[in-house]
C-alpha positions as CSV (number, residue, x, y, z in Angstrom):
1,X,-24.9,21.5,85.7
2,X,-23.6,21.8,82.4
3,X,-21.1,24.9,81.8
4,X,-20.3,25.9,78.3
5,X,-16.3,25.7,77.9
6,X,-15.8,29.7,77.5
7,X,-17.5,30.6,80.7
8,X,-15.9,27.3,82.1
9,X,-12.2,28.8,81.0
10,X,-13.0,32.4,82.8
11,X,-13.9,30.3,86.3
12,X,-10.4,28.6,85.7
13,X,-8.9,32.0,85.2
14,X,-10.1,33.6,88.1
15,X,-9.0,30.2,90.0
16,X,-5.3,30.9,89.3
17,X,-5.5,33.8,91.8
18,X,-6.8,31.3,94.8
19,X,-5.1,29.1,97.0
20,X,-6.2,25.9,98.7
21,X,-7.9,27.9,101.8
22,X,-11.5,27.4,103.0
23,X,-11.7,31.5,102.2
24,X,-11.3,30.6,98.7
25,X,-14.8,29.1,98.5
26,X,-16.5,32.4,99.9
27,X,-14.5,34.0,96.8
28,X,-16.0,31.7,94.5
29,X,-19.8,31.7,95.0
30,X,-19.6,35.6,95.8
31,X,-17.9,36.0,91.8
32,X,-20.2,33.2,90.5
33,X,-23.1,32.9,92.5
34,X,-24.9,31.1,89.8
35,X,-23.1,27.8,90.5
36,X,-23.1,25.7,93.3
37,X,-20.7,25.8,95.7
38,X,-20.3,21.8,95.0
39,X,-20.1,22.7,91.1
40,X,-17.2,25.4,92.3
41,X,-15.5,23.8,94.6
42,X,-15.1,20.2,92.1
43,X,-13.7,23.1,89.1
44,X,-11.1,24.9,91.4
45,X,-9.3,21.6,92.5
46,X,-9.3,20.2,89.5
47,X,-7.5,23.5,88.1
48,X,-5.3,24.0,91.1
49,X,-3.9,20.4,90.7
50,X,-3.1,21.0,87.2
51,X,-1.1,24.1,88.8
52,X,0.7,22.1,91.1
53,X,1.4,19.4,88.1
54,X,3.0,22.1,86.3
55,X,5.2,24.0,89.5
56,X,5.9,20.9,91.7
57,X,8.8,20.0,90.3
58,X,10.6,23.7,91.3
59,X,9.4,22.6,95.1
60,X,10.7,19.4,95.3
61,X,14.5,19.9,94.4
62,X,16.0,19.0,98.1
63,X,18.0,21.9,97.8
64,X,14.7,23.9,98.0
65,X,13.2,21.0,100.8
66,X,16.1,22.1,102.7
67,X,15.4,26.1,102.2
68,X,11.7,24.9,103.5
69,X,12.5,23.2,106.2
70,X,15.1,25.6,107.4
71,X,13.0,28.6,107.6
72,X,9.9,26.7,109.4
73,X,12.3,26.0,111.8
74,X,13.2,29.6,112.7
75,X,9.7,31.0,112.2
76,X,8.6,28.6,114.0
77,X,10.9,29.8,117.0
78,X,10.1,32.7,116.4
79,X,6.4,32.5,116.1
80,X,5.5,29.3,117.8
81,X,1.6,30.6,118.2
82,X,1.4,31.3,114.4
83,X,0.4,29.0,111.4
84,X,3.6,29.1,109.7
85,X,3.5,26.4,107.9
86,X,0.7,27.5,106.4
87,X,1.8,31.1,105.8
88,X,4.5,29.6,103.7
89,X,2.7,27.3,101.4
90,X,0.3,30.5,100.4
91,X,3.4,32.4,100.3
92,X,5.4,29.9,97.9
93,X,1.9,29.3,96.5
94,X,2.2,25.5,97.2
95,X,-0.6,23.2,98.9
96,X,-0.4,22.9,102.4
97,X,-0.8,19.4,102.9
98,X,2.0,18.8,100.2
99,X,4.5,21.3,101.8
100,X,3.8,19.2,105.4
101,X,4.6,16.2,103.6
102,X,8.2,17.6,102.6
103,X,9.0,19.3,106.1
104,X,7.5,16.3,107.9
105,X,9.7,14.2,105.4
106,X,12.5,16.0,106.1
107,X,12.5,16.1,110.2
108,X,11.4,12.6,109.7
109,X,15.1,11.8,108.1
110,X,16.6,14.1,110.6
111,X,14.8,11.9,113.2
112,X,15.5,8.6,112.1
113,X,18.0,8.1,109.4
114,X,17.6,7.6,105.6
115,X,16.1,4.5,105.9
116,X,12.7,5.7,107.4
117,X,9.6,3.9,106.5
118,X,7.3,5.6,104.1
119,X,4.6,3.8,106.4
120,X,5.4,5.8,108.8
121,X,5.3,9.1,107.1
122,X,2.0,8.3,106.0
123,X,0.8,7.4,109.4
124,X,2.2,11.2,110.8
125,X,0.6,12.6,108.1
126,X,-2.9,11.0,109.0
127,X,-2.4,11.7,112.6
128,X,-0.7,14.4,113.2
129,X,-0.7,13.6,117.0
130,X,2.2,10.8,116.1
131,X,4.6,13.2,114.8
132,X,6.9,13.7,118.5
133,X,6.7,17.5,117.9
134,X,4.1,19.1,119.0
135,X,4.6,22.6,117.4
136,X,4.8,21.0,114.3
137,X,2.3,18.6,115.0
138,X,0.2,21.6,115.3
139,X,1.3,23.1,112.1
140,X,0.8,19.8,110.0
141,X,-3.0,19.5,111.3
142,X,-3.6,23.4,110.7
143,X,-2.3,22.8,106.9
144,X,-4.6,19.4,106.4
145,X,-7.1,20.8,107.8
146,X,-7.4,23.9,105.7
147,X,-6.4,22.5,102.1
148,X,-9.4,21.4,100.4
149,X,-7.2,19.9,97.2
150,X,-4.8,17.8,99.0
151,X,-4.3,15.8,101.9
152,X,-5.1,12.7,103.7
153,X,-8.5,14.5,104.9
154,X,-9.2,15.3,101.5
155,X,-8.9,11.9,100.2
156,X,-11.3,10.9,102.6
157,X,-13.7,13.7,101.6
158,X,-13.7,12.6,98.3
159,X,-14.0,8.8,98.9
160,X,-17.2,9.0,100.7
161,X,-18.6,11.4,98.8
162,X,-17.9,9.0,95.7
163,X,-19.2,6.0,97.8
164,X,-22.7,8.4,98.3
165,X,-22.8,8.9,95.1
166,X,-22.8,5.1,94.1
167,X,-25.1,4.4,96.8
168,X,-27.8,7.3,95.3
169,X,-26.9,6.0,91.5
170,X,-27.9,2.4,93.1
171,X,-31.0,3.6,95.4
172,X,-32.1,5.6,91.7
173,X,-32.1,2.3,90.0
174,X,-34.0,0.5,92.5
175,X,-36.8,3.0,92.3
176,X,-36.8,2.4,88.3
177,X,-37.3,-1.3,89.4
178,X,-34.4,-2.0,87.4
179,X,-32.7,-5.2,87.4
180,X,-28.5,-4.4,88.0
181,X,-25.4,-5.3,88.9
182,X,-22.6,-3.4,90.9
183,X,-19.4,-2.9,91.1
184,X,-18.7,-5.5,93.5
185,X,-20.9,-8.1,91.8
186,X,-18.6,-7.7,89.1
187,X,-15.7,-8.3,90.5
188,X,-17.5,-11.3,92.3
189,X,-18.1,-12.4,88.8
190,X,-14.2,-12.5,87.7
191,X,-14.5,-9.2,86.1
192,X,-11.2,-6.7,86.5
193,X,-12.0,-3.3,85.2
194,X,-15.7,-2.6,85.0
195,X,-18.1,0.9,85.4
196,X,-20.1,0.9,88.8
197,X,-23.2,-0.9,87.1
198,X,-24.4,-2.8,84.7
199,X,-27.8,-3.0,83.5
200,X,-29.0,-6.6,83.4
201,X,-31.2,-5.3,81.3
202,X,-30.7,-2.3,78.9
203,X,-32.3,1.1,78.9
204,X,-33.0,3.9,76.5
205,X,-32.0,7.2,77.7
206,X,-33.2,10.2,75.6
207,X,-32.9,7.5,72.3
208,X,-29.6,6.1,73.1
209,X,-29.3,3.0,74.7
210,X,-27.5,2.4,77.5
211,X,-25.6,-1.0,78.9
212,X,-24.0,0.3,82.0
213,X,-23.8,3.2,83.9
214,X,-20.0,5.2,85.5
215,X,-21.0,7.8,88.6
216,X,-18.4,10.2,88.9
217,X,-18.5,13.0,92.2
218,X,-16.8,15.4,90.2
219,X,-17.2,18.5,87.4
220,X,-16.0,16.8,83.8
221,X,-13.4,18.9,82.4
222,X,-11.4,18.4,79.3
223,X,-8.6,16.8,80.8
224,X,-10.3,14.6,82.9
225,X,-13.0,13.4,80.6
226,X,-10.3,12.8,78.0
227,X,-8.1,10.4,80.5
228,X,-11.6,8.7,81.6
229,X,-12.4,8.3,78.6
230,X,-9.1,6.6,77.4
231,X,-8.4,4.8,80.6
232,X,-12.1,3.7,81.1
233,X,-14.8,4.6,79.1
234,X,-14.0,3.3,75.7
235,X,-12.8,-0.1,77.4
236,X,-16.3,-0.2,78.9
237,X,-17.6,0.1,75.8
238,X,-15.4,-2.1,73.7
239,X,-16.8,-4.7,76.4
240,X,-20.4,-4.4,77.5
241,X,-21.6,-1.6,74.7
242,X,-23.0,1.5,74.8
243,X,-23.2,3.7,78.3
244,X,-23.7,6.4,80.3
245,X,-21.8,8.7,82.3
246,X,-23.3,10.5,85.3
247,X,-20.4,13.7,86.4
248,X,-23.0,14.5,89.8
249,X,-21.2,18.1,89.7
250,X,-21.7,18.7,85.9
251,X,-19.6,19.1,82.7
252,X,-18.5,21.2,80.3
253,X,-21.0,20.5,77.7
254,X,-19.2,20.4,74.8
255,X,-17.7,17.4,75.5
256,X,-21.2,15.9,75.2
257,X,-20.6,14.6,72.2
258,X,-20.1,11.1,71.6
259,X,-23.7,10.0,72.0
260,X,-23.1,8.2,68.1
261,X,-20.6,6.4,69.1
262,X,-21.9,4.8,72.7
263,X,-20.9,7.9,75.4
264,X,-23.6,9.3,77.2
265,X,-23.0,12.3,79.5
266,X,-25.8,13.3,82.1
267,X,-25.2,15.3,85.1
268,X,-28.2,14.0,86.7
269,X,-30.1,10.8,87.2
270,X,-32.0,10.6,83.8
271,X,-36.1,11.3,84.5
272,X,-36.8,9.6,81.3
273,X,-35.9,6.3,81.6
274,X,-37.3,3.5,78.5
275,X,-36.7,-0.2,79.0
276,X,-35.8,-2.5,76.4
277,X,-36.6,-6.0,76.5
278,X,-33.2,-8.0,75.5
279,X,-34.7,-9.3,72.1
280,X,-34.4,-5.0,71.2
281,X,-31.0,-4.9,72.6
282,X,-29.9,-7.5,70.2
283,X,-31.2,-6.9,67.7
């Protein structure tokens, strides 16, 4: 779905007022029921992360860990049935899962000492059941499991749903009878930094040719596309030429415009699909 950039700036807008929750996503389709819920959901992380970019640095002075920490320990006293942790982090307006890192961090150093591993964090973080409190082992899996920006769940969500997404962009190609390599193959080959496919034998998408192919599981914003595009794109196409960019959740569609200069943007599998033979892509 492409999404101009003015009506993509008054979804961002009414994002600001939103926190991580899964109530969030009722709010969203019911204000812009046009979109998918996919389309939504992809938008308001993107934007909250940019919010926690800009205030995570006021959260993470230890003098304001310590404030944290302090207070889930008497509410949770208090309250031991309640979600505080989670109250707090809406509260504060900072994600859950990042908030249970800090409080887990710091009982953690109460526990063990400075010298904790950060393996070990990580591991309490994943599976909650390790932390040896169950109250807040409680509060920590309550917070994961209702922030859909952050988290170790979250990463997990998005990996697989990145791995589908190359396994459709693959599956896509096949159908075409299309001669490709992947990722893997690549790096098989020797190769470092390469897009998710390359066409062993190049295509013509709507007139523009295309060498390889980049499948992203996410909405293209400005500030995404533009790092992709510096950290990625451009290298693919210093190397292997011209391509194409599939964002599966849509874009804002202004920023389809470096088709001239080799940069594709779909957010679909193309329909109409022209194969050049490699004497035309040498020529």
């Amino acid at each position: 779905m492409r999404i101009c950039r003015t009506e993509y700036k008054t979804i961002a807008r009414y994002t600001e007022q939103l926190r991580p929750t899964r109530q969030c996503m009722k709010m969203l389709k019911e204000k812009f029921p046009n979109h998918s819920q996919s389309t939504l959901l992809s938008i308001f992380s993107l934007e909250y992360q940019k919010r926690m970019k800009r205030t995570i640095s006021k959260h993470h002075a230890p003098d304001v860990i310590e404030a944290y920490y302090q207070r889930y320990l008497t509410e949770a006293k208090k309250r031991p049935s309640s979600p505080v942790l989670l109250e707090m982090a809406n509260e504060v307006d900072l994600s859950p899962a990042l908030l249970a890192r800090f409080v887990v961090e710091r009982f953690v150093q109460e526990q063990e000492g400075t010298a904790f591993s950060k393996q070990v964090l990580n591991n309490m973080l994943r599976e909650p059941s390790l932390i040896p409190d169950l109250p807040l082992a409680n509060h920590v899996a309550q917070c994961t499991i209702n922030d859909c920006c952050y988290g170790p769940l979250v990463d997990c969500i998005k990996h697989a749903i990145g791995q589908e997404h190359e396994v459709l962009l693959r599956d896509k190609l096949s159908e075409k009878n299309l001669s490709f390599l992947d990722e893997n193959q690549l790096r098989a080959k020797g190769y470092d930094k390469t897009p998710d496919i390359i066409l062993e034998v190049p295509i013509a998408v709507e007139g523009h040719m295309v060498h390889w192919i980049e499948s992203k599981a996410s909405f293209g914003d400005d500030h995404s596309h533009r790092t992709y595009l510096n950290e990625q794109f451009w290298s693919y196409w210093n190397r292997f030429g011209p391509g194409l960019v599939i964002y599966w959740y849509g874009f804002i569609s202004e920023l389809d415009c470096q088709r001239d200069r080799g940069i594709l943007l779909k957010d679909c599998f193309p329909s109409d699909i022209v194969t050049l033979c490699p004497r035309t892509s040498q020529s």
